[in-house]
N, C-alpha and C positions, 0 to 999 in steps of 0.2 A: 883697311884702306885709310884710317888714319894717319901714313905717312904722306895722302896726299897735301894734309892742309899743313902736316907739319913742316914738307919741302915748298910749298908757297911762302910759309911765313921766314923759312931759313933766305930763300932768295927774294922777297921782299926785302928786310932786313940788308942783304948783299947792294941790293937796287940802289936804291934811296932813291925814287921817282915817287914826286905824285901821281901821276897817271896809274903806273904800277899799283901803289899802294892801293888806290881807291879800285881797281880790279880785284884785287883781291880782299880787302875787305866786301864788296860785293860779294863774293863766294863762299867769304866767312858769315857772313847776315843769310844769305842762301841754306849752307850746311847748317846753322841752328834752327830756324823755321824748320825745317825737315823735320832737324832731329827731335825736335820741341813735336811733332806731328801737327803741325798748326800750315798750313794753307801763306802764303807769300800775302801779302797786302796787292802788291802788283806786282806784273810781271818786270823781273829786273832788266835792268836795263845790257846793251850787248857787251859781250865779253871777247876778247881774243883783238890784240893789235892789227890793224890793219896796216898794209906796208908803209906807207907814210909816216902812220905814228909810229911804227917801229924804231925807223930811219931817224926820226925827230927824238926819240926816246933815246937812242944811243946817240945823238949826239952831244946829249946833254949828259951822260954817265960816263962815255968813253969807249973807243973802239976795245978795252980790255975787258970790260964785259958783257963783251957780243952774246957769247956761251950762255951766260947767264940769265940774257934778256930771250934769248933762243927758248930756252928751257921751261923758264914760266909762262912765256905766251904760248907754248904747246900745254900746259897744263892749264891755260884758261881757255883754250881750245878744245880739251878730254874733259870738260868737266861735265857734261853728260856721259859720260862713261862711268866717272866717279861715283854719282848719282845712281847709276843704275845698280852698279855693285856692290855698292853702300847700303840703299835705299828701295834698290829694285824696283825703279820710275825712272821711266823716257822722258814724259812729261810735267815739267813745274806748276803747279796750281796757283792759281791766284783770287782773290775774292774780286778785284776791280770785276774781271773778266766773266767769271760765275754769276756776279751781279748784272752785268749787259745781258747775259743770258736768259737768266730772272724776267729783268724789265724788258728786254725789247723783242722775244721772245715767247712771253705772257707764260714761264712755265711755276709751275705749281708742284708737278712731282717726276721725276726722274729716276731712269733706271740707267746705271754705270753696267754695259755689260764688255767680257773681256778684261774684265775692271784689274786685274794683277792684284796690286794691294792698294788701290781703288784712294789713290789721292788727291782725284778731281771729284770723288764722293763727296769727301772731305770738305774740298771747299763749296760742293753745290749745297751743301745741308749749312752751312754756315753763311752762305748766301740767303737761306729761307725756303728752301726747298729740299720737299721731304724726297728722298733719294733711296732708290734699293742698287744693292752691287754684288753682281755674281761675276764667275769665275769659274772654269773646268777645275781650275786649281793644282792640272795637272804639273806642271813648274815648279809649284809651291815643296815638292816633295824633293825637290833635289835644291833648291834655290836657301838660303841662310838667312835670305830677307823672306821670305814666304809666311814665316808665325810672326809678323810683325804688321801686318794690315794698319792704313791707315783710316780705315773704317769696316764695319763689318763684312763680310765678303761670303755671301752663301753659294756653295756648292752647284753651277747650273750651268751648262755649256748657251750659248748665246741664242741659238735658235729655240731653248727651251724658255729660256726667260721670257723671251720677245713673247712667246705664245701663252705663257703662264702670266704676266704680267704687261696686260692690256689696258687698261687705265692712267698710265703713265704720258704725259704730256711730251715728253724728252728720251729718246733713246741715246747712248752716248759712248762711244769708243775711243780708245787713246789708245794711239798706237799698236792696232789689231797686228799678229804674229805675222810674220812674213815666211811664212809659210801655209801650204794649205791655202783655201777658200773661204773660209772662216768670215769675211768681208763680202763674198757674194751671198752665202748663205745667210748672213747677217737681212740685207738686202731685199732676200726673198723673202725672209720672215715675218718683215717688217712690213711687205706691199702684202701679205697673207694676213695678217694679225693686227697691225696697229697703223696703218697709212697715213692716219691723220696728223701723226706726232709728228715730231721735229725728229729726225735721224742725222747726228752731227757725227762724223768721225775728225780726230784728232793724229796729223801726222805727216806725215812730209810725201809731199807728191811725185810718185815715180821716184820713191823711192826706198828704202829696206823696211816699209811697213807693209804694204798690203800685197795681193798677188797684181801680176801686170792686168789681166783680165779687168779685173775692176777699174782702174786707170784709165783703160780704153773704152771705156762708157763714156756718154755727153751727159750724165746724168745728176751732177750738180748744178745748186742754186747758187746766183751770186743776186744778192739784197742787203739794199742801203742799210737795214740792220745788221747784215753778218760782216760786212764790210765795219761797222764802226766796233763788232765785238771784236775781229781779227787784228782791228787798227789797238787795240789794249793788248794784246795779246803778244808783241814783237819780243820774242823769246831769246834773252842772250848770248849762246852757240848754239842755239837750235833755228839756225840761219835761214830752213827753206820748210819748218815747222806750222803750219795754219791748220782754221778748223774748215773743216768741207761740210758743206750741208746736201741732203743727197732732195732731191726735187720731186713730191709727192704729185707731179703731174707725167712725170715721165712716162 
């Protein structure tokens, strides 16, 4: 997938727009943090033209490079795609955001479960919080990003963890499979085993993360805290991406 950034940087180069440019250098700071396995400072800021700046964008290039303004703003548009194929992560981590977690949150230890290659471990352990991360792992075996974790990632399907590991302040998903229950089960194990904690999922609502079931629950928290973590959190092309807190009084 390295001809993705190499065809950003060919049609950057074609552009000649600051707008453009600093999109894509956005993407290029993005892909090193990754690759670097180092956690984003903050969540970067959004990516992909909206039709105004489009409009404004060619008219300052020229109607003859429509094609080519077409082209990288759908590639700053897939750039979670890129990521995930690359990187095998839905999710960009950030420490601002790990850090609100921390502080306004009051968490201490955390368990990443579902965790893939667990690059929001990543950033909650650099945040200052001690962090465990499992994983079915079953993905891992067909997946080229799967021996490449971004933190350790022990072998445990989620409802095992939850039960095995009870002392944890924070339970924590990103982008649970969209498929399967995995997310009610999660749920149940949590009001079985550990109620007290914080049960945050990561993911976009009603939409290719979790089963509908879940959805149709009233059973999120919204608090002037999770509101000012989600407020750090405004992800790039990950347009309708929040964190959900599920509500230990339900």
């Amino acid at each position: 997938m390295t001809e993705y950034i190499t065809k950003l940087n060919q049609l950057d180069l074609e552009i000649d727009n600051d707008i453009v440019h600093n999109q894509v250098n956005e993407i290029k700071q993005i892909d090193n943090y990754i690759k670097s396995k180092k956690p984003l400072p903050e969540a970067p800021a959004r990516l992909g033209l909206l039709p105004d700046q489009f409009e404004d964008v060619l008219m300052e290039i020229g109607e003859n490079k429509r094609s080519s303004l077409t082209t990288i703003n759908n590639l700053f548009n897939n750039c979670r795609q890129y990521l995930s194929l690359e990187y095998g992560i839905w999710s960009v981590a950030n420490l601002k955001t790990a850090r609100l977690i921390k502080e306004k949150l009051a968490i201490n230890k955390a368990l990443e479960i579902m965790a893939g290659n667990a690059y929001w471990s990543k950033a909650l352990e650099a945040a200052g919080i001690e962090t465990i991360s499992t994983d079915s792992l079953e993905w891992a075996k067909t997946s080229k990003t799967g021996s490449e974790p971004f933190h350790q990632v022990l072998d445990m399907p989620a409802a095992q963890a939850i039960e095995k590991y009870r002392d944890v302040d924070l339970i924590l998903c990103s982008w649970s499979p969209n498929f399967g229950q995995g997310d009610i089960e999660t749920v149940n194990a949590w009001q079985k085993y550990n109620k007290s904690s914080h049960l945050l999922f990561i993911g976009e609502q009603n939409g290719a993360t979790n089963s509908q079931e879940f959805w149709d629950h009233s059973w999120f928290k919204k608090t002037p805290e999770l509101a000012e973590i989600n407020h750090s959190f405004k992800s790039f092309d990950f347009i309708n991406e929040q964190i959900f807190e599920i509500d230990n009084e339900f």
